[in-house]
N, C-alpha and C positions, 0 to 999 in steps of 0.2 A: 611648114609648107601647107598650101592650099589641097585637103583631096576632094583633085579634081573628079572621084568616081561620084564621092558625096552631089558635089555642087551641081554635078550634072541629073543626079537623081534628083535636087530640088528644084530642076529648072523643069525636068519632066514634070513634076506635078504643079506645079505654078504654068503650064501649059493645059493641064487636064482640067484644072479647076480655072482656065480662062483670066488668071491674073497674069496684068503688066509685071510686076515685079514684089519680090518681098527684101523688107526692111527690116536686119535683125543686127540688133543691137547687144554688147560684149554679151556674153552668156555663157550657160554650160552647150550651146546651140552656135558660136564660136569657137568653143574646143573642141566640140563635134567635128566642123568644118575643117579648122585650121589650125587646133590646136594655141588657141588664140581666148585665154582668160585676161582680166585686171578687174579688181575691186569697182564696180559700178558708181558715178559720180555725174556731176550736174553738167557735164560736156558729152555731147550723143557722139559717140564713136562704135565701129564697128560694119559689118558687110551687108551692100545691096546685091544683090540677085534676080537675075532675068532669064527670061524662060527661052531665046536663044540668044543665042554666042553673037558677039559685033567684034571683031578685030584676031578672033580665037579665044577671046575671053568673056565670059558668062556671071560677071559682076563686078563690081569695083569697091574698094575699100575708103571709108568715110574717117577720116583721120584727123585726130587737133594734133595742132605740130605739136603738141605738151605731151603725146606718146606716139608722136614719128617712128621710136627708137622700137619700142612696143614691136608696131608691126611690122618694123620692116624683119626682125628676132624671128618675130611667129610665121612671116609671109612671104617674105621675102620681094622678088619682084614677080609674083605669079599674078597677080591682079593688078591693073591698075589704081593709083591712091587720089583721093582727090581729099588735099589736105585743106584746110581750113584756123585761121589763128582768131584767139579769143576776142579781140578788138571785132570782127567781123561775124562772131556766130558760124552755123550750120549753116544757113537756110542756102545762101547760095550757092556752097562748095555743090550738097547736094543736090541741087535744080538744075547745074551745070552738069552733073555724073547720072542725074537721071533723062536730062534732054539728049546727051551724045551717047546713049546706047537706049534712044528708042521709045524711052515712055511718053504718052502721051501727057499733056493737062489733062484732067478729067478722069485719066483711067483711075484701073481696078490696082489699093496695091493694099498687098498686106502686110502685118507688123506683126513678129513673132513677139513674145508673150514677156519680153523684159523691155520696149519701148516703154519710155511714158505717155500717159494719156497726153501731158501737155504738149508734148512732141508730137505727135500724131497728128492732134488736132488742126496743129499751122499745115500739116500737108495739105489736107481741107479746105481750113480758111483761107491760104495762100494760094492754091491754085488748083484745089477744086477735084483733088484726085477721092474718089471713092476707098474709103477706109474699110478694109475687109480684117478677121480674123487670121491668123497666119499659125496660129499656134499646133492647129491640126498635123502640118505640112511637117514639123520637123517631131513630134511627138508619133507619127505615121512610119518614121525613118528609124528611131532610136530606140524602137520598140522591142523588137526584133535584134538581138545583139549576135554578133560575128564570133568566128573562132577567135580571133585577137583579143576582141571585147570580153569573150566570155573567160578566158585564161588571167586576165587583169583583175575580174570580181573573185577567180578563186586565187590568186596570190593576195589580194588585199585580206580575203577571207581567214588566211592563212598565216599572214602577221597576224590578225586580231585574235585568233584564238592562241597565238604565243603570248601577246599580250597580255590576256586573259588568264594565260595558266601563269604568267608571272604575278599577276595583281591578285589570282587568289592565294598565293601561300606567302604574301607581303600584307593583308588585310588582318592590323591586330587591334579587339576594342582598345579604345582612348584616340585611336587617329578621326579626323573629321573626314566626311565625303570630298570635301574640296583635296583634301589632303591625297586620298584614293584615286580621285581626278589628275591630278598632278603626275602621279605616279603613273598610272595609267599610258600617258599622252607619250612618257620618255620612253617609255619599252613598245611604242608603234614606232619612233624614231628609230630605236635599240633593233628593231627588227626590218626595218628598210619600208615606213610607209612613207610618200611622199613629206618633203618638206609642208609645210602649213601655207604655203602663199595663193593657189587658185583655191580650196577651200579647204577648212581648216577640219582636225580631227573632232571630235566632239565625245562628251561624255555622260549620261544621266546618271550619278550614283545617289541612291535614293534610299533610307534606311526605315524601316517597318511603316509609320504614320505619315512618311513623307512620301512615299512607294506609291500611297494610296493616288497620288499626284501624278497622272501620265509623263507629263513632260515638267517636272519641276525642277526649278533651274538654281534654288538657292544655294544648296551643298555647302553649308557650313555649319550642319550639327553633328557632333560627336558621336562615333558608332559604340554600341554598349554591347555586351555578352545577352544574349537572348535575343538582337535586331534579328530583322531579314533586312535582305539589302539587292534591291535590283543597281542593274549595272549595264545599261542600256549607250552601247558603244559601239563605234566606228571609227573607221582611215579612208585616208585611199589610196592609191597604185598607179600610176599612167592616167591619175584624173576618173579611176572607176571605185566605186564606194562600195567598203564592210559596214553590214550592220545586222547584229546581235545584241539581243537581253538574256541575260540570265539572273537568275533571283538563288541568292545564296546564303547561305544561314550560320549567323553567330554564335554556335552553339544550336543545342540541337531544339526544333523549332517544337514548340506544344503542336497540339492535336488541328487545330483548327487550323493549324499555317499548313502544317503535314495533308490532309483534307484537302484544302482548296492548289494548293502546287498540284497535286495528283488530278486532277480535274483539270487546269489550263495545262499541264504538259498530256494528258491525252488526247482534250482537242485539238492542242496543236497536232499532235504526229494523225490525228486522224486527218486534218485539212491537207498537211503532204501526201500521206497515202493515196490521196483522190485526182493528186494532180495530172497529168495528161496531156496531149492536145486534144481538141475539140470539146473537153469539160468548160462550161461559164467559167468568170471568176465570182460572179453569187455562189455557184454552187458549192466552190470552197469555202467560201465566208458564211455558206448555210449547216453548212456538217460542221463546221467549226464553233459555230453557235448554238447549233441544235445540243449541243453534250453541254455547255456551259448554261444554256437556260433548263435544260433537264434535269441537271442538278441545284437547279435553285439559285442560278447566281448570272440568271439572265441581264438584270439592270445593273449591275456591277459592270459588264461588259460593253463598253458603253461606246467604243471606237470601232473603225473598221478592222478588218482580219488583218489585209496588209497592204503595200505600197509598192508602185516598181521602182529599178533601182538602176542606177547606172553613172554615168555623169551625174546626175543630180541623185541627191538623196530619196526626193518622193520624185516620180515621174511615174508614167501608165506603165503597166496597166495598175488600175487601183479592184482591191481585192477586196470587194461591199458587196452589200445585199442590193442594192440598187444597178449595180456592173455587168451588163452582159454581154463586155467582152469575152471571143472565146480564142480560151489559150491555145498558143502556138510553140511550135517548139524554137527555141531560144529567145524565148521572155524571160526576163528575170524577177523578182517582186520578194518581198518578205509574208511570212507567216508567224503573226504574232499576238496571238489572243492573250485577254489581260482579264484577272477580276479583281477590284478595288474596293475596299473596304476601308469609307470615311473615318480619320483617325485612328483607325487600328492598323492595316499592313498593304500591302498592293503584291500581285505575283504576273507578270507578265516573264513569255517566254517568246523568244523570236530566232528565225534562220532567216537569211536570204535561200532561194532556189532557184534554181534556172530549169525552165521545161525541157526535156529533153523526147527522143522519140515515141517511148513509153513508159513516163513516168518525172522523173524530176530528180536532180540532185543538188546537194543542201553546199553551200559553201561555206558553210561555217560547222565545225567537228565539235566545237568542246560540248564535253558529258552535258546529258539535261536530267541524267539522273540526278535526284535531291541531292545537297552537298553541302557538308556541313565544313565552314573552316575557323 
């Protein structure tokens, strides 16, 4: 079903900011709305929105009869649909759903951030309407998470770290990461995360020289007695996302692995410490950095601190040196400093948090004490 509290908060600001209307296409900016995912594809489907109401209704849904079924599941008859078959294209279902509630030729419309450019463009060439950014307008809304919203990132939180305490005492040398991976994915199912269809679980299991790799995605080499082994995982819940790294040890790790883990898990717990409202998110990604270039292992850190988190995996606020957003209470975002060492090991350590009135709490529990299994 359509909330309609949502739809009216984006009709307010597509008023404030003097836009005709906004064009948002399937997204996690969809399941926001109306609870309304499907795998993206070369047929533009999904909801127009205007900034007032024509009929009682404040936008209408842009439909290829090839997922009729889709919306009417997700939407029911709370908007109207202005369907469209592939013999005929988009163009005119839309020019017909944007003339009978009101937009002009020429106006002002914006396209939140999963249209295609080539779609966009015929708005333009075809009739001239002014192509504005939209992205703002729901990244403005999503920032900010509810009591509801926030209860869904700590039960996701809360499989994964079941998850997690299952995959470490299932981690024996001889198995591959892919292998770790596998196992992994069955014990978020094992524990109640969403089915895999709006977006799927994901895994980075990453053993000593491959670790060194943020985000490497091959996982098909065989874990040995002496690896470290990041394990950089997520689910989701109601469509809201766990995400947690922990870096754990094959046997007990020599000096230098011992060393540098001690340095990325202080400045992480020192970047939580600082969190708040009205602190930047530089200032976190500054304290968090300041201890890892202090110790000497400033260019190894080479990513941001962390990323917000919700429906979508990265969303705002983003937690950089460049960021000066200031945090609010119920943001969510991760905290995850990393130092990489080409061809020797990688140690990144991550929580998601949520701001709270003073202070922050971590959705994700499992130990970051060193652990050897």
């Amino acid at each position: 079903m359509i909330n309609k509290k949502r739809m009216a908060d984006v009709s307010a600001l597509l008023r404030n900011n003097n836009l005709d209307d906004i064009i948002v296409s399937v997204s996690m900016d969809t399941l926001y709305l109306a609870n309304l995912y499907m795998k993206p594809d070369e047929r533009f489907k999904g909801i127009v929105i205007v900034p007032d109401e024509k009929d009682g209704n404040s936008g209408f849904a842009l439909v290829p009869e090839l997922y009729k079924h889709e919306f009417e599941e997700a939407i029911g008859g709370d908007i109207p649909f202005y369907l469209w078959k592939d013999a005929d294209w988009f163009y005119s279902a839309v020019k017909k759903g944007l003339d009978d509630f009101g937009v002009p030729e020429g106006g002002k419309i914006a396209f939140n951030n999963s249209v295609l450019a080539i779609d966009a463009i015929e708005f333009s060439k075809r009739w001239g309407y002014q192509l504005e950014n939209g992205e703002n307008i729901f990244s403005s809304l999503r920032l900010i998470k509810d009591a509801t919203e926030i209860s869904y990132l700590k039960k996701a939180g809360e499989i994964t770290d079941a998850a997690l305490n299952d995959v470490s005492k299932y981690i024996k040398p001889g198995m591959t990461e892919g292998q770790v991976r596998s196992y992994l994915f069955e014990s978020f199912a094992k524990h109640g995360a969403d089915a895999p269809t709006a977006t799927d679980p994901w895994g980075i299991i990453a053993k000593s020289e491959n670790a060194a790799i943020p985000h490497y995605r091959k996982m098909d080499c065989e874990i040995k007695s002496g690896d470290s082994l990041i394990m950089d995982v997520g689910c989701t819940y109601n469509g809201y996302h766990s995400d947690i790294t922990r870096t754990l040890f094959i046997g007990e790790p020599y000096e230098e692995r011992r060393k540098v883990y001690e340095i990325v898990r202080e400045a992480q717990q020192a970047g939580i410490n600082i969190i708040r409202p009205g602190v930047k998110a530089c200032e976190v990604d500054k304290v968090v950095r300041d201890i890892i270039e202090k110790a000497g292992y400033g260019p190894q850190f080479f990513h941001r601190t962390g990323h917000g988190i919700g429906l979508a995996i990265h969303e705002d606020p983003y937690i950089s040196s460049s960021h000066q957003t200031i945090l609010k209470e119920g943001m969510a975002f991760s905290v995850e400093p990393g130092i990489y060492l080409s061809g020797k090991f990688g140690i990144r350590i991550e929580d998601i948090v949520v701001v709270t009135t003073d202070g922050c709490e971590a959705m994700t529990k499992f130990p970051k004490e060193l652990t050897v299994v």
